[in-house]
C-alpha positions as CSV (number, residue, x, y, z in Angstrom):
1,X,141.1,77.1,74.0
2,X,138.2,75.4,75.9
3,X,135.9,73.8,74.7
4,X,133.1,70.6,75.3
5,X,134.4,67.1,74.1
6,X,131.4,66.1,72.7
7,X,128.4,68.5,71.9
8,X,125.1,68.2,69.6
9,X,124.9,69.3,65.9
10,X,122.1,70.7,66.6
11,X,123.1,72.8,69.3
12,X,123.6,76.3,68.0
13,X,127.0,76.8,69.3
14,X,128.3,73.4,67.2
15,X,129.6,74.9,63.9
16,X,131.8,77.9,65.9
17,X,132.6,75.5,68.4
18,X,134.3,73.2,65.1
19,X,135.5,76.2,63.4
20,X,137.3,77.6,66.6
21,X,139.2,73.8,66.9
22,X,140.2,73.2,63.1
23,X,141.1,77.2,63.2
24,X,143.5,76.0,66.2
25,X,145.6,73.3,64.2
26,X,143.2,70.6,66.1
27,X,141.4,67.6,65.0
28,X,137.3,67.1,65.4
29,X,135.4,64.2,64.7
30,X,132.1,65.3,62.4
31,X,129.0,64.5,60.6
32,X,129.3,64.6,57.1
33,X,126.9,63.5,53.8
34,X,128.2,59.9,54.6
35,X,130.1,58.8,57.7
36,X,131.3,60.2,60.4
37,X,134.8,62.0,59.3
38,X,138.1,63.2,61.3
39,X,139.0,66.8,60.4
40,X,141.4,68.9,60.2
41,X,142.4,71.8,58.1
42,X,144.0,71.3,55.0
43,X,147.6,72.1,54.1
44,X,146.4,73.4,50.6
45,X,144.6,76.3,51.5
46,X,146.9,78.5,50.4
47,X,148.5,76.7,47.7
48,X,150.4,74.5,49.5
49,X,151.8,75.3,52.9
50,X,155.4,74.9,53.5
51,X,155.7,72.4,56.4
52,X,158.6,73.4,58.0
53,X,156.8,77.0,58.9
54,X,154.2,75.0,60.0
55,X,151.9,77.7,59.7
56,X,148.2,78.0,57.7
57,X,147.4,80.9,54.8
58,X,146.3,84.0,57.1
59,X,142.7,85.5,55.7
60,X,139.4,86.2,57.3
61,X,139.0,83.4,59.9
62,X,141.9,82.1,60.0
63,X,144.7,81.8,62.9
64,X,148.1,81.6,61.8
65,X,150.4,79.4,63.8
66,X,149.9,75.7,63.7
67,X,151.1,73.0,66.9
68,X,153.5,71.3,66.9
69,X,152.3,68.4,64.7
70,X,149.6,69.7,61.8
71,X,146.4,68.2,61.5
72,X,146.8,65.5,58.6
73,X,150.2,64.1,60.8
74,X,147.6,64.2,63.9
75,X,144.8,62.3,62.0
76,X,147.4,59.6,60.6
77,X,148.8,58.7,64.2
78,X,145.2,58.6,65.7
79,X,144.4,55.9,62.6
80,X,147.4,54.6,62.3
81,X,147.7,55.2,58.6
82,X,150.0,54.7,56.1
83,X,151.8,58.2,55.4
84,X,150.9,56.9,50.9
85,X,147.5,57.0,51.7
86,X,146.3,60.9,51.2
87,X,143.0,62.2,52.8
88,X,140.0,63.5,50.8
89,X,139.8,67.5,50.8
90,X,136.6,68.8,51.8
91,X,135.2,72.2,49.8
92,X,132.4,74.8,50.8
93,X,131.5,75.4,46.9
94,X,131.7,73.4,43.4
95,X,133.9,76.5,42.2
96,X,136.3,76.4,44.7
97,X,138.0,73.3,43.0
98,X,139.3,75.4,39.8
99,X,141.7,77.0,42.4
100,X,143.5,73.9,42.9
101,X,143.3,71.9,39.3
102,X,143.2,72.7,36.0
103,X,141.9,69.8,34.9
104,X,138.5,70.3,33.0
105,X,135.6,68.4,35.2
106,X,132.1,67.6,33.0
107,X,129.2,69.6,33.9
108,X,127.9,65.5,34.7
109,X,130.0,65.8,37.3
110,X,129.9,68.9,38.6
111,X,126.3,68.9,38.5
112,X,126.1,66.5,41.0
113,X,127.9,68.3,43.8
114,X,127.1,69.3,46.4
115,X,126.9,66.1,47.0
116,X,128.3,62.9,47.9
117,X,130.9,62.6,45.2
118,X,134.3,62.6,45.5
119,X,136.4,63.5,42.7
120,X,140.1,62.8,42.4
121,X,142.1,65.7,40.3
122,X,145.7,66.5,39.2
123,X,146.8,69.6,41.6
124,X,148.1,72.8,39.5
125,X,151.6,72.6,39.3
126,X,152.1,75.8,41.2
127,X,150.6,74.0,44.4
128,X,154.0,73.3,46.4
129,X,152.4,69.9,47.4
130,X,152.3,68.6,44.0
131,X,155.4,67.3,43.8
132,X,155.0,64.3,46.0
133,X,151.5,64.6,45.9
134,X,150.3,65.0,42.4
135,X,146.8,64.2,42.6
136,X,144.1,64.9,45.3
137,X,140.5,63.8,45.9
138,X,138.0,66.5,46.5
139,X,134.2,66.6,47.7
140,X,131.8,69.4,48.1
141,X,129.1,68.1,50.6
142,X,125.4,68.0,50.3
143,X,125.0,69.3,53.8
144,X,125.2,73.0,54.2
145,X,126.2,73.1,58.4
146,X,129.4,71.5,56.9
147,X,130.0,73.4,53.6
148,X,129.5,76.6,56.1
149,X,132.2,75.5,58.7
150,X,135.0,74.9,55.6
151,X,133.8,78.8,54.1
152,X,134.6,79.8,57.8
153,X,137.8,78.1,58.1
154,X,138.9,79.8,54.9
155,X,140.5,76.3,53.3
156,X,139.7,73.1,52.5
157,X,139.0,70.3,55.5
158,X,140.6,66.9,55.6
159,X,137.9,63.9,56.2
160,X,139.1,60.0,57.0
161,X,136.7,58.0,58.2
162,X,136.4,57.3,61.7
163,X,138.2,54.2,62.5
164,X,141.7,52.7,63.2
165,X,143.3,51.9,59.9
166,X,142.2,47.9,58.6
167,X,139.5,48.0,61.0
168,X,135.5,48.5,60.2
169,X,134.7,51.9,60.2
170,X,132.5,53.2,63.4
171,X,128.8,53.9,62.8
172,X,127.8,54.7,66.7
173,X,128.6,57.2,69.1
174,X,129.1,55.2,71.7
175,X,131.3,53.4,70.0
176,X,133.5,56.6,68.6
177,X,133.4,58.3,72.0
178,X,135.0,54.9,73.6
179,X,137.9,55.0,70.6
180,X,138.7,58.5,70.0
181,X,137.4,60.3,73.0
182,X,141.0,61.4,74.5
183,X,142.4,61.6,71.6
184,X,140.7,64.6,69.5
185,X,139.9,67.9,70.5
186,X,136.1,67.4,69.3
187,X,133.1,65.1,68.8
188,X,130.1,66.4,67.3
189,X,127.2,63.8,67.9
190,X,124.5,63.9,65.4
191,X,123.0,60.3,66.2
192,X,124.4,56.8,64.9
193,X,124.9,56.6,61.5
194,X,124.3,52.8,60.6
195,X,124.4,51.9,57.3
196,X,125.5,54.9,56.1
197,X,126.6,54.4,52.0
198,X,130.3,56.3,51.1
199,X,130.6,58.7,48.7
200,X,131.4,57.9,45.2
201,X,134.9,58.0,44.4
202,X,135.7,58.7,40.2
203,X,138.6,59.9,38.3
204,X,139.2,61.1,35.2
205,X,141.3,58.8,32.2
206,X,142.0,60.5,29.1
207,X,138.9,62.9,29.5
208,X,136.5,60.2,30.6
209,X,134.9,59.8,34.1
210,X,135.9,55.9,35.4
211,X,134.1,54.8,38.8
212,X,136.3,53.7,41.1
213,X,133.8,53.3,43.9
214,X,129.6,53.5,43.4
215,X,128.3,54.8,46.5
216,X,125.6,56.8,47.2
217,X,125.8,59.2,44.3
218,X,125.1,57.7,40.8
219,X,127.4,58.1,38.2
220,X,127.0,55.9,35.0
């Protein structure tokens, strides 16, 4: 697959130029709600996929075979992350989440999305993951280019934030592009991003909503 290292959001081309590398097994570096993200597709989008296939759920959209290293073991070597520390999942619609918890989300929540909130959940015990990974933050994001590149990859995307691990997170192009230039497939540049607030991060403790980080969302 070819393809530009670095193209504009606005360019018309920019979410089937995305689609066409997460679809591939690769790793992009994109706008989101908040900060720039890496992104991958998930390994839940069919349930769980069994890592030793390394393969993705076929559907509309979607190519099957995966490279030789999936995208969340791609993002952690590029940030150096510790293999505890899971990603937040990326949605393309509030519903999508009841296919991978059963847990029962307020409408306070819910209401909010899309939206900068990131909500962390108990996976369905028939997701394979579950067993070493029992819970999973998930985010449906206010900006629709996004939402419509995750409905076209037919699965949830990873997002990380845009930095080696322990060091500041990158607000500039110029400065991701110096980074992470060689070492993703994709850049999409949609300015600096200075400033930017994260998303809110809540859980759920026996059926009420604890703030575990107030960001840009407000959740009392």
């Amino acid at each position: 697959m070819e393809t530009k290292s670095i193209i504009l959001k606005k360019d018309e081309a920019s979410q089937k130029k995305v689609a066409e590398v997460l679809k591939a097994g690769g790793v992009a570096i994109i706008p989101t709600d908040t900060v720039y993200g890496f992104s991958g597709i998930s390994s839940l989008g069919n349930g769980g996929v069994n890592k030793d296939e390394k393969t993705l759920p076929t559907g509309e959209g979607l190519c099957a075979p995966l490279s030789s290293s999936d995208p969340d073991s791609k993002i952690r070597a590029i940030k150096g992350r510790a293999e505890t520390k899971p990603f937040i999942q990326l949605i393309s619609a509030p519903e999508d989440l009841a296919l991978y918890t059963d847990d029962e989300i307020p409408a306070s929540l819910l209401n909010k999305w899309p939206g900068a909130l990131t909500i962390i959940v108990h996976l369905k015990k028939s997701i394979s993951l579950s067993k070493t990974l029992p819970t999973v933050a998930f985010r449906c994001p206010g900006d629709l280019w996004l939402r419509q590149i995750i409905k076209e990859c037919g699965a949830p995307i990873y997002s990380t934030s845009v930095n080696r691990s322990g060091s500041p997170v990158l607000e500039t192009i110029p400065e991701i592009k110096d980074e992470f230039l060689n070492e993703v497939d994709l850049i999409i540049d949609d300015g600096d991003k200075r400033g930017a607030l994260p998303s809110t991060l809540v859980c759920l403790e026996g059926g009420k909503v604890k703030v575990l980080r107030q960001g840009s969302v407000r959740v009392d």
